[in-house]
C-alpha positions as CSV (number, residue, x, y, z in Angstrom):
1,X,-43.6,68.2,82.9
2,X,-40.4,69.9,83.7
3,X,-37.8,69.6,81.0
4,X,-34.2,69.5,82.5
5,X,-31.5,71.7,81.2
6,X,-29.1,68.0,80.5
7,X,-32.5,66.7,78.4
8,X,-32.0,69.8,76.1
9,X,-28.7,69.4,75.3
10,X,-29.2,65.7,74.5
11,X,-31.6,66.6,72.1
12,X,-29.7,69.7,70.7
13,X,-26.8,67.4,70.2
14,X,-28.9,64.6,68.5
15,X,-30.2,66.6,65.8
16,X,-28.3,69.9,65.6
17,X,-30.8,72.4,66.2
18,X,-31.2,75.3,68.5
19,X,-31.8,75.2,72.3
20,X,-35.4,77.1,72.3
21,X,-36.3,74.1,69.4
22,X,-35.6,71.1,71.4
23,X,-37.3,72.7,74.0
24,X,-40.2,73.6,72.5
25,X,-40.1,70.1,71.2
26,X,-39.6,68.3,74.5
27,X,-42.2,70.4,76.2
28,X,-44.5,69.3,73.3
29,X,-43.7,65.7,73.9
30,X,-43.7,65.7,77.6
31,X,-39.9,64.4,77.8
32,X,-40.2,61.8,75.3
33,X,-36.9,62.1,73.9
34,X,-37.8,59.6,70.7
35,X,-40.9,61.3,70.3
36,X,-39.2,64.9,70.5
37,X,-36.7,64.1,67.6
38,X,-39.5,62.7,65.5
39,X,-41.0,66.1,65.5
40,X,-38.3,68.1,65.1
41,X,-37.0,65.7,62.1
42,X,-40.9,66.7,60.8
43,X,-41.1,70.1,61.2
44,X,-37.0,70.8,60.6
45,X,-35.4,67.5,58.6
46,X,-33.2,67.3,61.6
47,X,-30.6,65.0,61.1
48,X,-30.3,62.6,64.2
49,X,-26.8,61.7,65.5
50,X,-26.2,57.6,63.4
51,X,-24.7,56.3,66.6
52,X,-28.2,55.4,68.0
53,X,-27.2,55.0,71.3
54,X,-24.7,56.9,74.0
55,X,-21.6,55.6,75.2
56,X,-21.9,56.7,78.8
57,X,-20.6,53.6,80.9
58,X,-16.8,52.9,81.6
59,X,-15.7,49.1,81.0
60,X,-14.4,46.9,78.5
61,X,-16.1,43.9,75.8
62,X,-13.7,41.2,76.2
63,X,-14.0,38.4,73.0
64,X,-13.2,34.8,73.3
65,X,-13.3,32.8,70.1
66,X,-12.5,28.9,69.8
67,X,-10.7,28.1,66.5
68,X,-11.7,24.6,66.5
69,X,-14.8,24.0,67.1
70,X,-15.4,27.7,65.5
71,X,-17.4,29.3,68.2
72,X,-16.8,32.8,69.9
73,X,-18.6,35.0,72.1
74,X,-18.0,38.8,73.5
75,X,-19.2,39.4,77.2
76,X,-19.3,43.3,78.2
77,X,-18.3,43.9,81.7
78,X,-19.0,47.8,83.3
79,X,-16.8,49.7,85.7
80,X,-17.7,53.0,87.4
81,X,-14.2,54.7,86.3
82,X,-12.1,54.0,83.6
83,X,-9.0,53.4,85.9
84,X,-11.0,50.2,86.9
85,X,-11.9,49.2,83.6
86,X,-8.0,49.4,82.1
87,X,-6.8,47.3,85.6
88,X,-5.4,43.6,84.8
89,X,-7.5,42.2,87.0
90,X,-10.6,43.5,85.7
91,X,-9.8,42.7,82.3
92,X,-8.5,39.0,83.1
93,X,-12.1,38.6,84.7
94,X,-14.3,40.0,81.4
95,X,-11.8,37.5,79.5
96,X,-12.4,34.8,81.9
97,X,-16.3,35.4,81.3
98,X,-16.0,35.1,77.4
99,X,-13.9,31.9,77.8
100,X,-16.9,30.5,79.9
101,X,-19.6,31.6,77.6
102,X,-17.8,29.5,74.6
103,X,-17.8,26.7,76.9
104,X,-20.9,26.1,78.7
105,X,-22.7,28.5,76.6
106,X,-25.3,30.1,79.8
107,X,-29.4,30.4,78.8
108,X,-28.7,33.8,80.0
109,X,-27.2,36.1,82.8
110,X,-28.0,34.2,85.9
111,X,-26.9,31.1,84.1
112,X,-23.6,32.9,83.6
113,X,-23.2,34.0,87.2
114,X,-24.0,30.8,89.0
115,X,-21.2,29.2,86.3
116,X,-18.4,28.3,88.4
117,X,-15.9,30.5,88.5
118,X,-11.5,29.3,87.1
119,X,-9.9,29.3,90.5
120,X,-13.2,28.4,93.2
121,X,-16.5,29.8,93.7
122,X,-18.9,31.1,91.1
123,X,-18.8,34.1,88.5
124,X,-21.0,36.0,91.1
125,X,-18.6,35.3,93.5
126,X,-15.9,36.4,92.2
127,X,-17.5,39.2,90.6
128,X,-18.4,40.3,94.3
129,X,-14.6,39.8,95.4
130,X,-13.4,42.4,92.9
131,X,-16.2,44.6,94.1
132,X,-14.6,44.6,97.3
133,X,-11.1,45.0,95.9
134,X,-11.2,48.4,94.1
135,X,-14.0,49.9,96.1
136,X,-16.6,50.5,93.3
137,X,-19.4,48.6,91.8
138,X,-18.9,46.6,88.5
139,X,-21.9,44.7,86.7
140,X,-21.9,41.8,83.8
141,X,-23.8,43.4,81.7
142,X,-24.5,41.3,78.6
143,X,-22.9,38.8,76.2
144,X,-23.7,37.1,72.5
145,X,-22.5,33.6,71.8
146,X,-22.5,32.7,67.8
147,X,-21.2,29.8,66.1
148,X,-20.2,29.7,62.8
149,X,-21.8,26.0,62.0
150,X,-19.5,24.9,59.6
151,X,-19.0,28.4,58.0
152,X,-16.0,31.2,58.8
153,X,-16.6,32.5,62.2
154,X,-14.3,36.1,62.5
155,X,-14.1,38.4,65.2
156,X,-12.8,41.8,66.0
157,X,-11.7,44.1,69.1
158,X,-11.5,47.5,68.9
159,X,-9.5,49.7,71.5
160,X,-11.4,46.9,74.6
161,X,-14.7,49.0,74.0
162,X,-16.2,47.8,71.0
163,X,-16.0,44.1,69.9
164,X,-17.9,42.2,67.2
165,X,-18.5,38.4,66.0
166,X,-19.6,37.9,62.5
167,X,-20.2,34.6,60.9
168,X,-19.8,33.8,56.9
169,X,-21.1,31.2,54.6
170,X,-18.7,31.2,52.1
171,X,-15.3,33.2,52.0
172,X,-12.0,33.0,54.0
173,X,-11.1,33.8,57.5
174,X,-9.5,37.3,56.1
175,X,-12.8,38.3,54.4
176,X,-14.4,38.2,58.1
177,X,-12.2,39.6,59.3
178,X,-12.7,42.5,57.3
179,X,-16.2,42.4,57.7
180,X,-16.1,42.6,61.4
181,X,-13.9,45.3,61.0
182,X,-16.4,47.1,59.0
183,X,-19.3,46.5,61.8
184,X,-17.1,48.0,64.4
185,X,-16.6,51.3,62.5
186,X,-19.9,51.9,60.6
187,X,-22.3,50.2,62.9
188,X,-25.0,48.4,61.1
189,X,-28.0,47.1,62.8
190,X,-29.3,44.1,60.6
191,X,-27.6,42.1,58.5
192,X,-30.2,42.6,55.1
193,X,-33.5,44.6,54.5
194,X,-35.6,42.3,55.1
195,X,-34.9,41.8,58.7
196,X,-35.7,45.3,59.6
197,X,-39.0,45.2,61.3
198,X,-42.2,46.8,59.5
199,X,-43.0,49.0,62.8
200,X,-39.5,50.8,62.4
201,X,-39.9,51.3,58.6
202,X,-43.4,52.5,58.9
203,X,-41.7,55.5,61.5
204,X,-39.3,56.7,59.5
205,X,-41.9,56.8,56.3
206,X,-44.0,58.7,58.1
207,X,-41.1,61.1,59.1
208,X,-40.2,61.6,55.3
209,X,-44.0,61.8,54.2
210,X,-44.2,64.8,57.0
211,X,-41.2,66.2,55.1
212,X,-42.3,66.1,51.7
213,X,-45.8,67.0,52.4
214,X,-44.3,70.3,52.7
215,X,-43.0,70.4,49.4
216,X,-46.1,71.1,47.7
217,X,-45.3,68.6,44.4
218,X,-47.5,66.5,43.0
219,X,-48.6,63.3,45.4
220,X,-46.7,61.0,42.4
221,X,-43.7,62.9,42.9
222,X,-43.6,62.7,46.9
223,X,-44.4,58.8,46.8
224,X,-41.1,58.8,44.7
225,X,-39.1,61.2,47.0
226,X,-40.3,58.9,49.8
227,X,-39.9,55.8,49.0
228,X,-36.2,56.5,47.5
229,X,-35.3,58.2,51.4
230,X,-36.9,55.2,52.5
231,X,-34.4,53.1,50.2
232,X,-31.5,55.2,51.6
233,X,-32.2,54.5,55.2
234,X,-32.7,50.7,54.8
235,X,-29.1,50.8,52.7
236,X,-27.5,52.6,55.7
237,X,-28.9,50.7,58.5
238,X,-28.5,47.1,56.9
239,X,-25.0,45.5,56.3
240,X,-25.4,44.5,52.8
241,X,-26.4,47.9,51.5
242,X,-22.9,50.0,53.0
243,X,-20.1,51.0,51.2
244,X,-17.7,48.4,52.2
245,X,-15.4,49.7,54.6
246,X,-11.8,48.8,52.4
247,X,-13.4,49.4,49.0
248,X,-16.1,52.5,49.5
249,X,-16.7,52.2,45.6
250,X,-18.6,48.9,45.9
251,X,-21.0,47.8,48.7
252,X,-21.0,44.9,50.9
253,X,-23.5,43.0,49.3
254,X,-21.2,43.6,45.8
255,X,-18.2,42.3,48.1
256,X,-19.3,39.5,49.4
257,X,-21.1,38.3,46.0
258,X,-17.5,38.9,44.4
259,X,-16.1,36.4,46.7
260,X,-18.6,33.8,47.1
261,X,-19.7,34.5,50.6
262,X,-22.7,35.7,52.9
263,X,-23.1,36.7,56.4
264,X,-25.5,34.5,58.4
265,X,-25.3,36.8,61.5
266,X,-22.9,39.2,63.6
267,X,-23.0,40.7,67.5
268,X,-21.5,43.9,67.9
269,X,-21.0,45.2,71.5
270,X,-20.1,48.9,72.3
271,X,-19.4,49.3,76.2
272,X,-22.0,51.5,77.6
273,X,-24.1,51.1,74.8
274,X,-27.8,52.7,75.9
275,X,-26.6,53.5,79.1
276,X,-27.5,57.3,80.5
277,X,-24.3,58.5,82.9
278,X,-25.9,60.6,85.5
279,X,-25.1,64.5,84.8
280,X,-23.8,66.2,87.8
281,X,-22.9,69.6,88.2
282,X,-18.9,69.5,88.6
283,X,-19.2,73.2,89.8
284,X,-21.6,72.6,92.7
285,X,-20.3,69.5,94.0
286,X,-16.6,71.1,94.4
287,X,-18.4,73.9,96.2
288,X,-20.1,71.6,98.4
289,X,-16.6,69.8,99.1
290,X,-15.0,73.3,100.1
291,X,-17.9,73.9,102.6
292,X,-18.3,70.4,104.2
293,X,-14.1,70.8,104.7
């Protein structure tokens, strides 16, 4: 399998590690990009980029939350440029959407698009109208609905890109607020330990196992080292176990036991989130523009 020159530099960016290494590790893998940092986090202890996921789509995560009956959603809505996706009217649509999702809380994205839409038609409609307005494509993406259920439901927008819905047992409406706050910036991806499921444990045991095999110490010892890198990962991937964001001396778990709270559940949306942008080759395409004038 060819390897591309934009795969390598993905990978040399994700871990750190020189070009003929990620290479060598793609070739290895056959383009398996996953599999590829695996390896190299074997054979080097590569450290792998924390944000799991590229931001490589223009748009915005508009939030809606209802006070009252304490129920709030985010809907992410993706542009082609980021002109688009900072235009009123694009915005005042995502919003629209996240106002809708509250209310007549949709199965799932079909639901959502055949919802009719404030003003006449449906979502899809009107999607479709500012299709035709600014000349590019735009796509609902996704969206999270969470209600607090007689808890504090809090919510936070950073910058239109990244928004997030967490909701408390316990605490006041400035605790999740805060916490929601934390989400945005350090990105966990469960709430506790124990939601983290076995088959993504297992994969990053093995990784450290690999690692300390090459230590040579005593198999005693390397079950230790193991299983306190293992410890480490499940604290930085898992709300409860991160330095809280306003106090780094104490953790989340510490905070919210200190204030008589706990988090039931939280959505965080990043625009773009997962999505590859195509590489192009700015060089060649002005160079073809010169020559087709």
């Amino acid at each position: 399998m060819a390897i591309s020159a934009a795969q390598v530099k993905d990978l040399r960016e994700r871990t750190g590690l020189g070009m003929m290494e990620c290479k060598a590790a793609l070739t290895e893998t056959d383009g398996n990009m996953e599999a590829a940092i695996d390896l190299l986090r074997k054979k080097a202890g590569a450290k792998v980029d924390k944000k799991a996921h590229r931001v490589a789509a223009e748009g915005v995560v508009a939030a809606h939350v209802d006070t009252g009956s304490r129920v709030g959603a985010l809907v992410e809505v993706n542009s082609e440029t980021d002109f688009v996706a900072k235009e009123e009217r694009f915005v005042g649509f995502a919003q629209a959407l996240a106002a809708l999702v509250v209310e007549k809380n949709p199965g799932d994205l079909e639901a959502l698009l055949a919802l009719g839409y404030p003003g006449g038609g449906t979502v899809a409609e009107a999607r479709a109208a500012l299709v035709a307005q600014f000349g590019e494509n735009m796509t609902v993406r996704r969206f999270a609905r969470l209600e607090a259920e007689g808890g504090v439901l809090g919510h936070y927008v950073h910058g239109r890109r990244i928004g997030v819905l967490v909701a408390l047992t316990g605490g006041e409406p400035a605790l999740a607020r805060d916490l929601a706050m934390h989400i945005a910036a350090n990105k966990p991806a469960y709430v506790r330990p124990d939601e983290v499921p076995a088959d993504v444990v297992a994969r990053e045991k093995a990784i450290y196992v690999a690692q300390a095999a090459e230590s040579g110490k005593p198999a005693d010892i390397i079950e230790k080292m193991v299983m306190g890198k293992v410890r480490k990962y499940l604290e930085d991937i898992t709300l409860v176990g991160q330095p809280f964001v306003k106090d780094p001396e104490t953790t989340v778990a510490a905070h919210l036991k200190r204030s008589g709270a706990d988090v039931k559940r939280f959505f965080r949306l990043e625009v773009g989130e997962g999505i590859e942008r195509e590489v192009s080759n700015f060089a060649s395409e002005v160079m073809s523009q010169v020559k087709g004038s």
